[in-house]
C-alpha positions in Angstrom: -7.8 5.5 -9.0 -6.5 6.3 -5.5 -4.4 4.1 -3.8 -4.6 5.1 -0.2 -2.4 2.9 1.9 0.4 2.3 -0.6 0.8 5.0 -3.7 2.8 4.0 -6.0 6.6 4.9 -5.8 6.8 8.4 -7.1 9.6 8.0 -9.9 7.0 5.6 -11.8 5.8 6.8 -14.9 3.4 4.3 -16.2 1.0 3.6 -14.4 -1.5 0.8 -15.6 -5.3 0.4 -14.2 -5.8 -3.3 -13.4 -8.3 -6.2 -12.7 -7.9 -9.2 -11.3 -10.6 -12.0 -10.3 -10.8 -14.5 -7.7 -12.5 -17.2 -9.7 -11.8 -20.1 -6.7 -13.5 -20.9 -4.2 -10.9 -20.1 -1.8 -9.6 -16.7 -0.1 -6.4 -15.3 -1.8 -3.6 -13.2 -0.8 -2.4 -10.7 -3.6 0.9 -9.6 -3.4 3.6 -7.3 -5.2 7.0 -7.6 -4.2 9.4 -7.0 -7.1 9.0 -3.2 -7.3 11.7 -1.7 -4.7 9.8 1.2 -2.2 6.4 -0.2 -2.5 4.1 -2.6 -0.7 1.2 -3.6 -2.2 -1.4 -6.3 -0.8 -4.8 -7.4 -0.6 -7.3 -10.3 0.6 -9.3 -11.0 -2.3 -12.6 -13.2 -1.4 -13.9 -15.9 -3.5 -15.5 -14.3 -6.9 -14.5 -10.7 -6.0 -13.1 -8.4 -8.1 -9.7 -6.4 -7.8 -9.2 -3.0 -9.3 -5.8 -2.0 -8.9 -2.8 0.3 -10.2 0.3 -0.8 -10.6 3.7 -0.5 -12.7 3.8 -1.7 -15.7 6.8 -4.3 -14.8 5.1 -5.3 -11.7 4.4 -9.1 -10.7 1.1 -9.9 -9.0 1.5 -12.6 -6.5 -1.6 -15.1 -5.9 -1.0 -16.6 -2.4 -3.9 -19.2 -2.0 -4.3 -21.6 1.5 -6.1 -21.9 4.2 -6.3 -20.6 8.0 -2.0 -20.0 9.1 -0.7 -20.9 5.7 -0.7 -20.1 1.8 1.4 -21.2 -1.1 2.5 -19.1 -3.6 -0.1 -20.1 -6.8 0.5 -17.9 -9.4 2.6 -14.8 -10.8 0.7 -12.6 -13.4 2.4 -10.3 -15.2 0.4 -6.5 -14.4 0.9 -5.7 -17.8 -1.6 -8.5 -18.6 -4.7 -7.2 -16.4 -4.5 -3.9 -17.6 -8.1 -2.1 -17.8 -8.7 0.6 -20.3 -9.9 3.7 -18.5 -13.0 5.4 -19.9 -14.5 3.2 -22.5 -17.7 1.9 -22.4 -18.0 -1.7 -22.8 -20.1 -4.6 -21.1 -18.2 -6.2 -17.8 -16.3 -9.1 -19.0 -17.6 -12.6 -17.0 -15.6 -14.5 -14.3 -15.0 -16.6 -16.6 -13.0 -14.5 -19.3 -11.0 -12.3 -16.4 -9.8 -16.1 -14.9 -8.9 -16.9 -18.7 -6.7 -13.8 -18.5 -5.2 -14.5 -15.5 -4.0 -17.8 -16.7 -3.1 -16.6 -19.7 -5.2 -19.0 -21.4 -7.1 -16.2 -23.6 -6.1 -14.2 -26.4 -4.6 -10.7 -25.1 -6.6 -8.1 -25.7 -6.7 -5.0 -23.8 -10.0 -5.3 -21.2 -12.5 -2.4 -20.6 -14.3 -1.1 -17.6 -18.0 -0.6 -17.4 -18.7 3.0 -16.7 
């Protein structure tokens, strides 16, 4: 997956394919910040889905707030959205991917819908 804007640092090795999911009903701010040379974030929407690569020692941010302000919500591990590449599968709900994000599901490795 091509990261346009921000590639990863090149002296990473593992790269991981991940997922995260806005299951609020507010907009989010995701954010990286712990992996030194590399900048990494997004607006995600209410319900919207975020395919992403990242390190496998990187620390998603969830900023969440309203117009001029947002409070830092939640740190997810990457290593716990990870997406298997290439499998066929059905999508996983809502539901289940905001289960992962809390942690509150088994962990299991997810798959992608080709």
């Amino acid at each position: 997956m091509a990261q346009i804007f921000d590639p990863l640092p090149s002296d990473s090795t593992t790269k991981l394919l991940c997922c995260y999911v806005n299951a609020t009903s507010q907009m989010q701010i995701a954010r990286i910040t712990n992996i030194p040379n590399w900048y990494f974030e997004r607006v995600v929407f209410p319900g919207q889905r975020l395919l992403f690569e990242a390190v496998s020692d990187a620390q998603l941010e969830i900023h969440t707030g309203m117009m001029a302000s947002a409070i830092l919500s939640d740190t997810i591990a990457c290593s716990t959205l990870y997406v298997e590449e290439g499998v066929k599968s059905s999508p996983i709900s809502i539901q289940e991917q905001e289960r992962r994000n809390e942690g509150t599901a088994p962990t299991a490795v997810l798959t992608s819908a080709e």
